[in-house]
N, C-alpha and C positions, 0 to 999 in steps of 0.2 A: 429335248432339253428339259431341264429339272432344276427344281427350288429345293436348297438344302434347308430345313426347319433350324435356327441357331440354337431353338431350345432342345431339341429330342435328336438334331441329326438326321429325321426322314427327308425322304428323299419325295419331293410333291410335282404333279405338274406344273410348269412353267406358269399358268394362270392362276392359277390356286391363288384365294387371299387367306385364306386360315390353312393349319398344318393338319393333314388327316391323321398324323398319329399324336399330336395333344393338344391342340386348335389355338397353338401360340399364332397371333397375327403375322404374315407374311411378308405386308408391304409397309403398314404405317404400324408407329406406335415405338416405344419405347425398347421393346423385346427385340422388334427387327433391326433397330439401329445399333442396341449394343449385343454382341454376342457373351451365351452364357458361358462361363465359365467353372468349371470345377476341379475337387483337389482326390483324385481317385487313387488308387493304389494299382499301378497298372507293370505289366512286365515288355521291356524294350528289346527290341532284336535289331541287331547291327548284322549284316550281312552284304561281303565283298570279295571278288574276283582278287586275290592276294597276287600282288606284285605286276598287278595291268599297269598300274600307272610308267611304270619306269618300262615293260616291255610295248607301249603305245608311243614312247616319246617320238620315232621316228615315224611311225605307222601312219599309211594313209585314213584320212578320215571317215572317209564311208567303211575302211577294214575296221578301224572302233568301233563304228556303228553297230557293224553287224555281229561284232562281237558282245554288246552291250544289247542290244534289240533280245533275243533268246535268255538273256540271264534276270533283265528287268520283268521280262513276261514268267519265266518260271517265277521269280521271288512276289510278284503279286500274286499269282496264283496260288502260291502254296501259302503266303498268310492268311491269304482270305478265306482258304479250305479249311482253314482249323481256325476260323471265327475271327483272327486277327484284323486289321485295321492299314492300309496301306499308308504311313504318314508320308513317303518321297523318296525322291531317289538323286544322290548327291553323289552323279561322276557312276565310279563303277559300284556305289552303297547302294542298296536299300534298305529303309527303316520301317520298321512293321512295329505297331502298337495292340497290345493285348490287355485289354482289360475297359477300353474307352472308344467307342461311345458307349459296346454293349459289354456288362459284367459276368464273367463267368469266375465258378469257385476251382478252376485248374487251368487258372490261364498263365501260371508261369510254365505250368506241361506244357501247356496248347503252345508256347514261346520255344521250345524244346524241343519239340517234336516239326513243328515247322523248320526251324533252323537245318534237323537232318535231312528233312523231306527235301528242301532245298538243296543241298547240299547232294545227297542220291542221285537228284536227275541231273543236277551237272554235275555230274560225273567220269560224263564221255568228253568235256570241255578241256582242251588243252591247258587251261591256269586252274585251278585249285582254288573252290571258296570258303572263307573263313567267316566264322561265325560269333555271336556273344550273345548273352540274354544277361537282362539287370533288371532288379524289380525294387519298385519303390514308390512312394507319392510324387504325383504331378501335380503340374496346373494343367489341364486342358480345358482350349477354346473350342466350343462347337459350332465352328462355322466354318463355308467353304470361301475359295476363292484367295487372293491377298492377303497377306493380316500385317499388322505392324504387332510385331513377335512373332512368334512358332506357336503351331498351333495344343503342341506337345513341350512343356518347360520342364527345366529341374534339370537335378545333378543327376538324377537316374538316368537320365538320358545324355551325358555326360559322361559319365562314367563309363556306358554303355558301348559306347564310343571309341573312350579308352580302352576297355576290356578287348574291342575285338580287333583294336592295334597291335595288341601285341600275343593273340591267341594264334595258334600254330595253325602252318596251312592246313588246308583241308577238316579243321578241327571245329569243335563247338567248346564256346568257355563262358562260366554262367558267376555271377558274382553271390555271395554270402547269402542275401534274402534268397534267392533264387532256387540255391542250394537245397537250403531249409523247404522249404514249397514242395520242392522238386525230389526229393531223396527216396523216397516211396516208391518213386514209377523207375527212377532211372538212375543209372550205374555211372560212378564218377569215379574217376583219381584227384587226387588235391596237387596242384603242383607250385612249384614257391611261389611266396607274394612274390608281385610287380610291382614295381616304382610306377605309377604313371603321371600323367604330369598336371599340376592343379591339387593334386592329393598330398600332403604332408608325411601320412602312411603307407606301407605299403599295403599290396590290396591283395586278400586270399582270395585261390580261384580256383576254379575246380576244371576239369575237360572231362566233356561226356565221352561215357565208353561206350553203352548201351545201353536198348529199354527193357528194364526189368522181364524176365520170361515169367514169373510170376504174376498171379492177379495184382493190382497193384491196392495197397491198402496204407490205412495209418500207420506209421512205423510205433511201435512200439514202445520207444523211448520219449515220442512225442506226446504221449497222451498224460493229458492233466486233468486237474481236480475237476467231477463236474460239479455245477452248480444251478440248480434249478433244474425244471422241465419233469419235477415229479409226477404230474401224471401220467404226461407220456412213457416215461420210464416204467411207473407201475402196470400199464397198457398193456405195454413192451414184453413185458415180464409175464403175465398173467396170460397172453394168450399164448407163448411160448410153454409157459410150463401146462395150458390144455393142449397143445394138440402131441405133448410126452402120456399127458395124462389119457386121451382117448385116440390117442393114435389117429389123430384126424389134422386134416391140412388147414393151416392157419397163412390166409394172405395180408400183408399188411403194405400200404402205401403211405408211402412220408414226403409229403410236400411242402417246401420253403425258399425262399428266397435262397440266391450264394451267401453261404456265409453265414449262415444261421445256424446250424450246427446241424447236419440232415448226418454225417459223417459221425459225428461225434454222438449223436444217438443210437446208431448202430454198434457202434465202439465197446458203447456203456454195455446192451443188451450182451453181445459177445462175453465180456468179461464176466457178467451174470449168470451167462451159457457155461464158462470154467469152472465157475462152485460146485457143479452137478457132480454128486459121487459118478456116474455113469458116464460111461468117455460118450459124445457128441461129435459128430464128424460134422465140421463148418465150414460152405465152400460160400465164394463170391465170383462175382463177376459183375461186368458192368456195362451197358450200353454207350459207347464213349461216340456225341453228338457229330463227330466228322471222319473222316477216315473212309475207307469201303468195307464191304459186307460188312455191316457194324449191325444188323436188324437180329442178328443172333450170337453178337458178342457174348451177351453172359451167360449165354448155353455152354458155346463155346470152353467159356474160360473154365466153371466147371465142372465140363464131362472130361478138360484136361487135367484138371486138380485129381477128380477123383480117380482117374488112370496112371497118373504120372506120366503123362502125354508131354515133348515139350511143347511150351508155349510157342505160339505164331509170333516172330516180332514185327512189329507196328511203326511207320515211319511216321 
């Protein structure tokens, strides 16, 4: 048994009076009575067995069961394989949270890419499951057990909801923010807005086709003005143009917080790498935190770029 921390989430033994991961008090005090709460920008996954309900109305109970036991265990497993969050499971749904308690800067991917993961290994399942991902600000509570509300609020989760009512069987359908997030790694079609209900407008929506065979990078059309981080830039600059100038290998390591702009630094250098009269052959790849054989991804990606190899796709 285990003590949820309501400030950080750790997970402490049951005796514990302080949290080993930020030594909020456990038992007395003000922190342990009220749980904290925050307002994150996180990405929601809706994922459901389309059309159990109406093929269970006759069905004996334990055959739901057993139907339901094999889908709920894949859908935890595969959010929590790509860092996700298991918020609950409502009937033949489960809802997975990405972004909260722990932040990642691709966690509408990581929302994405779970969804198909999901969706691959029940596969062989005789109903077909459908999917959604929506990304937006919440409220999240951090605490386990009861709560009077959800622990997970907002219209994102709402919406979310709605999106994967009316997303096609067997399909992944991702709303607006998610899109935008998401257009780099993964292949969409737009298909018409939906009415859904609660909404005044209709809602644009996209259904995943696939994950990009390409490295996945900034799109192009996204990148904006930068501002600041001159030295780093100048850094950036100066040791790339020595190791043109001595023909010698230059490492560099960029460490920050999600969201900080680790992406958007690379970005910049790139586009500074374009001025050079002398064509620059520039490949990427990236170590991506879950998945399997991921310890030689950016080899990987590449030695495919530079062969014109195609890429492995990645569930």
């Amino acid at each position: 048994m285990s003590v949820t921390c309501s400030s950080c989430a750790y997970q402490n033994a049951d005796d514990a009076r302080f949290c080993a991961g930020c030594g909020t008090p456990l038992v007395d005090g003000p922190a342990a009575a009220s749980p904290v709460e925050e307002r994150p920008v996180v990405s929601i996954l809706f994922a459901d067995l389309a059309g159990f309900t109406s093929r269970s109305d006759q069905a004996d109970p334990e055959d739901v069961r057993q139907t339901l036991i094999p889908f709920h265990t894949i859908a935890k497993e595969e959010i929590e394989r790509f860092g996700g969050t298991l918020d609950k499971f409502v009937g033949d749904a489960a809802m997975g949270v990405f972004g909260a308690p722990v932040a990642h800067e691709d966690d509408a991917e990581r929302a994405v890419r779970s969804a198909l993961a999901i969706q691959e290994r029940t596969a062989e399942m005789a109903i077909p499951v459908r999917a959604a991902v929506n990304t937006g600000e919440a409220v999240v509570t951090f605490a386990s057990g009861p709560q009077i509300g959800e622990n997970v609020a907002g219209d994102v989760v709402n919406t979310a909801s709605r999106l994967q009512g009316v997303g096609p069987h067997g399909g992944v359908v991702v709303g607006e923010i998610t899109y935008r997030a998401t257009r780099g790694a993964v292949e969409y079609r737009e298909l018409e807005p939906v009415a859904v209900k609660g909404k005044a407008d209709r809602l644009r929506v996209w259904v995943v086709e696939s994950i990009r065979e390409q490295a996945p990078g900034r799109p192009e059309e996204d990148a904006t003005p930068f501002v600041g981080r001159e030295r780093e830039r100048q850094l950036l600059r100066e040791l790339f143009d020595r190791a043109i100038r001595e023909s010698s290998l230059q490492l560099v390591t960029i460490v920050g917080e999600p969201g900080i702009g680790k992406t958007r630094l690379v970005a910049d250098l790139r586009d500074h790498v374009r001025t050079k009269p002398d064509p620059v052959s520039w490949y990427r790849g990236r170590c991506l935190p879950y998945g399997e054989s991921v310890t030689f991804a950016p080899l990987e990606e590449v030695v495919r770029a530079a062969t014109g190899v195609g890429h492995r796709r990645s569930g």
